[in-house]
C-alpha positions in Angstrom: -16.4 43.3 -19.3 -13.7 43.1 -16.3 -14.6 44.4 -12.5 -12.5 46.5 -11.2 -12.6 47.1 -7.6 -11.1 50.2 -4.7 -7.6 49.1 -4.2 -6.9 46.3 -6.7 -5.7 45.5 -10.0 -8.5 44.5 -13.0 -9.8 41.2 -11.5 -10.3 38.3 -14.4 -13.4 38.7 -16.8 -16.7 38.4 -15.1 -18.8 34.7 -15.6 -21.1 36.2 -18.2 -18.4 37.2 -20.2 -16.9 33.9 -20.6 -17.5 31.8 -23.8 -19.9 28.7 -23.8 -16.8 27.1 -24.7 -14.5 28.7 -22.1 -17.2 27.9 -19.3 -17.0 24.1 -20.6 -13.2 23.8 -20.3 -13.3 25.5 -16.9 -16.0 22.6 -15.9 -13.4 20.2 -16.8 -10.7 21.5 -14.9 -13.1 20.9 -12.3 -14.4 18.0 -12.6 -10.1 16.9 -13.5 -9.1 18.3 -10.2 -12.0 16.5 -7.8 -10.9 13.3 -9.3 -7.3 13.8 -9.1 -7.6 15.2 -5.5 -9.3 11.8 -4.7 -6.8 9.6 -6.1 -4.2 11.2 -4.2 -5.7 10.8 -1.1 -5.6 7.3 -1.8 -1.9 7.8 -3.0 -1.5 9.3 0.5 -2.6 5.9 2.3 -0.5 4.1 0.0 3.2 5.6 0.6 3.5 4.7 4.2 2.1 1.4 3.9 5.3 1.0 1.0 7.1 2.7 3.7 7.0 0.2 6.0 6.9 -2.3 3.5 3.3 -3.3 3.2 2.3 -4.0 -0.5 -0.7 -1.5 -1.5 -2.7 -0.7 -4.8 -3.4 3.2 -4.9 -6.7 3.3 -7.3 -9.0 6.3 -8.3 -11.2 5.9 -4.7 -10.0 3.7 -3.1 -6.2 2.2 -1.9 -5.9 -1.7 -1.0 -3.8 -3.0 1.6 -2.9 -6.5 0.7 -1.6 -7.8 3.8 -2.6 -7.7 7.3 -1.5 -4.3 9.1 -0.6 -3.8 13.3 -2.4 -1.2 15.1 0.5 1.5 14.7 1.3 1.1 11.2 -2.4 1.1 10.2 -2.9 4.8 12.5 -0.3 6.1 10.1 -2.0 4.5 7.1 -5.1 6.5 7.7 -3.3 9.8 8.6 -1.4 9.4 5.0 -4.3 10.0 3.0 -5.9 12.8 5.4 -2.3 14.5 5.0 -2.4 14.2 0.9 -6.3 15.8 1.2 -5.1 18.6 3.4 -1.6 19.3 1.1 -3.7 19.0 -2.1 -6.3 21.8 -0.6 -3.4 24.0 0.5 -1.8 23.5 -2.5 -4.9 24.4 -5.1 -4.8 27.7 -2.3 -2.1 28.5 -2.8 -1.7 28.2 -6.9 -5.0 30.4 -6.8 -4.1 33.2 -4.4 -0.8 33.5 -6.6 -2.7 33.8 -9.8 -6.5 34.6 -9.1 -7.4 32.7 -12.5 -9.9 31.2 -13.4 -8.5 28.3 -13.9 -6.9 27.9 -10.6 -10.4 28.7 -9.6 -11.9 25.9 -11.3 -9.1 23.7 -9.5 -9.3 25.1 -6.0 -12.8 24.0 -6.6 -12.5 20.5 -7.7 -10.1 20.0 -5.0 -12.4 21.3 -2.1 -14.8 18.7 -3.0 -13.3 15.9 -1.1 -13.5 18.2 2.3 -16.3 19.5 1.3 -17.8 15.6 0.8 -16.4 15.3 4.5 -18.1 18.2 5.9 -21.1 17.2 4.5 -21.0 13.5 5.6 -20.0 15.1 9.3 -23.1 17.4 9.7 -25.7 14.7 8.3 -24.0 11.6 9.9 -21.7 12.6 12.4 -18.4 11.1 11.4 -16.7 13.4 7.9 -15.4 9.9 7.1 -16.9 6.3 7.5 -15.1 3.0 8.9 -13.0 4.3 11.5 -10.3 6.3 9.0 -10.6 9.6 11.0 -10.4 8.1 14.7 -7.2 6.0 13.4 -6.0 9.3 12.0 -6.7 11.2 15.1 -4.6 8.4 16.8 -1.6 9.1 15.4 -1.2 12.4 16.1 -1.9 11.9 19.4 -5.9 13.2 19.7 -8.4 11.5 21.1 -9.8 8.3 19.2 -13.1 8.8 19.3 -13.4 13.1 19.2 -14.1 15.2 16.4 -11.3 17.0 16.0 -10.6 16.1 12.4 -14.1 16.7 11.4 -14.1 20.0 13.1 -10.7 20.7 11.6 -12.2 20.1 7.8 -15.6 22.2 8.4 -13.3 25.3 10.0 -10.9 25.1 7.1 -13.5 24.6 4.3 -15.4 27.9 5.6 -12.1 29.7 6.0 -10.8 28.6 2.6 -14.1 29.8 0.8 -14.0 33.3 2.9 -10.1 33.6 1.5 -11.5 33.0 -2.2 -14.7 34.8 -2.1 -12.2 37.9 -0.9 -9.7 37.7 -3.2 -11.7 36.7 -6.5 -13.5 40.1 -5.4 -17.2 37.9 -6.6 -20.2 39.4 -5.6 -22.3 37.4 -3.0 -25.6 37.0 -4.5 -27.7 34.1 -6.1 -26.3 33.8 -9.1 -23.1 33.1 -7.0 -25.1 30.9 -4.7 -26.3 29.1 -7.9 -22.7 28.3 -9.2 -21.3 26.5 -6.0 -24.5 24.7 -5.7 -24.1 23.2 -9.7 -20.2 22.7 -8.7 -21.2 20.6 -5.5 -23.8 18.9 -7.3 -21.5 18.0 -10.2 -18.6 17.4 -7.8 -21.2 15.1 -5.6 -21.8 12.7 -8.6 -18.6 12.5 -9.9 -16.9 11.3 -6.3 -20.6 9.2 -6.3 -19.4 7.7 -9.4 -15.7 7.5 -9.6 -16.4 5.2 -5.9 -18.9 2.9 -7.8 -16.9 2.1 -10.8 -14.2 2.3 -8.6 -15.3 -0.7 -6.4 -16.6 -2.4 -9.1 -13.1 -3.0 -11.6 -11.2 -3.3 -8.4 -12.9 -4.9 -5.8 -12.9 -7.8 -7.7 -9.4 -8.2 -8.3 -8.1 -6.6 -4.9 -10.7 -6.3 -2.5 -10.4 -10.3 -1.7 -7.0 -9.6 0.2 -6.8 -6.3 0.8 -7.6 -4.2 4.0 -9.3 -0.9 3.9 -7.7 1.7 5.9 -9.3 2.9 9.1 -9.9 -0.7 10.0 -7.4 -2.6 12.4 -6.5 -5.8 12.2 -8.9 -6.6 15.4 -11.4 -3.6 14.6 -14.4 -4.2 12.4 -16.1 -0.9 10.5 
């Protein structure tokens, strides 16, 4: 069955009609795109530390510094991987709005769920991001250290991004709707839960010893 709606062309097949198997990929594509949207957010720390010439180690959740970093190189640090987060979520955006698939709906998904992760850690705790990652990001681009305007930036462009895809996929607000992004988040939840556990564990070992996370200064302790 395809929904039509006033106005539009024939929107992609409804969720029901989708295969078991179909339904599986697109769960994949999911859970592909969370993890890839949270190495390059590490990528994103990494680049301007090579930039100016700082060794670094980009892994799945987390990047390693491996020398000591000043005050102003470290600010950029920290806005590097905020940037890749934010490029990576306009990007998924912008592939979907192009295409309304569902696979590019499955990705926009996947790559939501490190803001989302932020959002979520903002409204329970406070801070979207712990250490001091989104002060030293606010920093750099001149905001105040200790505000909230990244957090605030990430919750209004999460709820603006989900408005702009529940308009264009043409979906039906409703609880089997409700049900879906709940399973997504829960699935997306574990995943970063996990990928940051096994993460820590191969690594840490091997890096952690010398490395600097970002968000720390030099003089600045978590």
């Amino acid at each position: 069955m395809t929904r039509t709606f006033p106005g539009r062309a024939a929107e992609r097949p409804a969720v029901s009609s989708i295969s078991r198997s179909a339904q599986s990929r697109l769960w994949l594509v999911f859970a592909v795109s969370a993890i890839g949207s949270a190495y390059l957010h590490e990528l994103g720390h990494c680049i301007p530390a090579w930039a100016h010439g700082y060794p670094a180690v980009p892994t799945p959740a987390k990047e390693y510094i491996l020398a000591a970093v000043t005050d102003p190189v470290q600010r950029v640090i920290s806005l590097g991987g905020i940037l890749a987060t934010v490029l990576a979520s306009l990007a998924a955006l912008w592939l979907y709005v192009r295409s309304r698939a569902a696979r590019a709906s499955a990705i926009l998904a996947g790559t939501l769920m490190v803001p989302l992760a932020y959002v979520v850690r903002f409204l329970v705790e406070g801070r979207g991001h712990d250490a001091t990652e989104f002060q030293e990001a606010q920093a750099a681009l001149g905001l105040s250290y200790s505000g909230h305007a990244l957090d605030w930036f990430f919750l209004t462009a999460l709820i603006a991004i989900s408005l702009a895809w529940l308009w264009k996929s043409g979906a039906r607000p409703g609880r089997p709707l409700l049900w879906k992004c709940l399973q997504g988040a829960a699935l997306g939840f574990v995943l970063l839960v996990g990928l940051q556990v096994t993460n820590n564990m191969i690594f840490d070992p091997i890096f952690g010893h010398q490395s600097r996370p970002s968000g720390q200064g030099p003089d600045r302790k978590p």
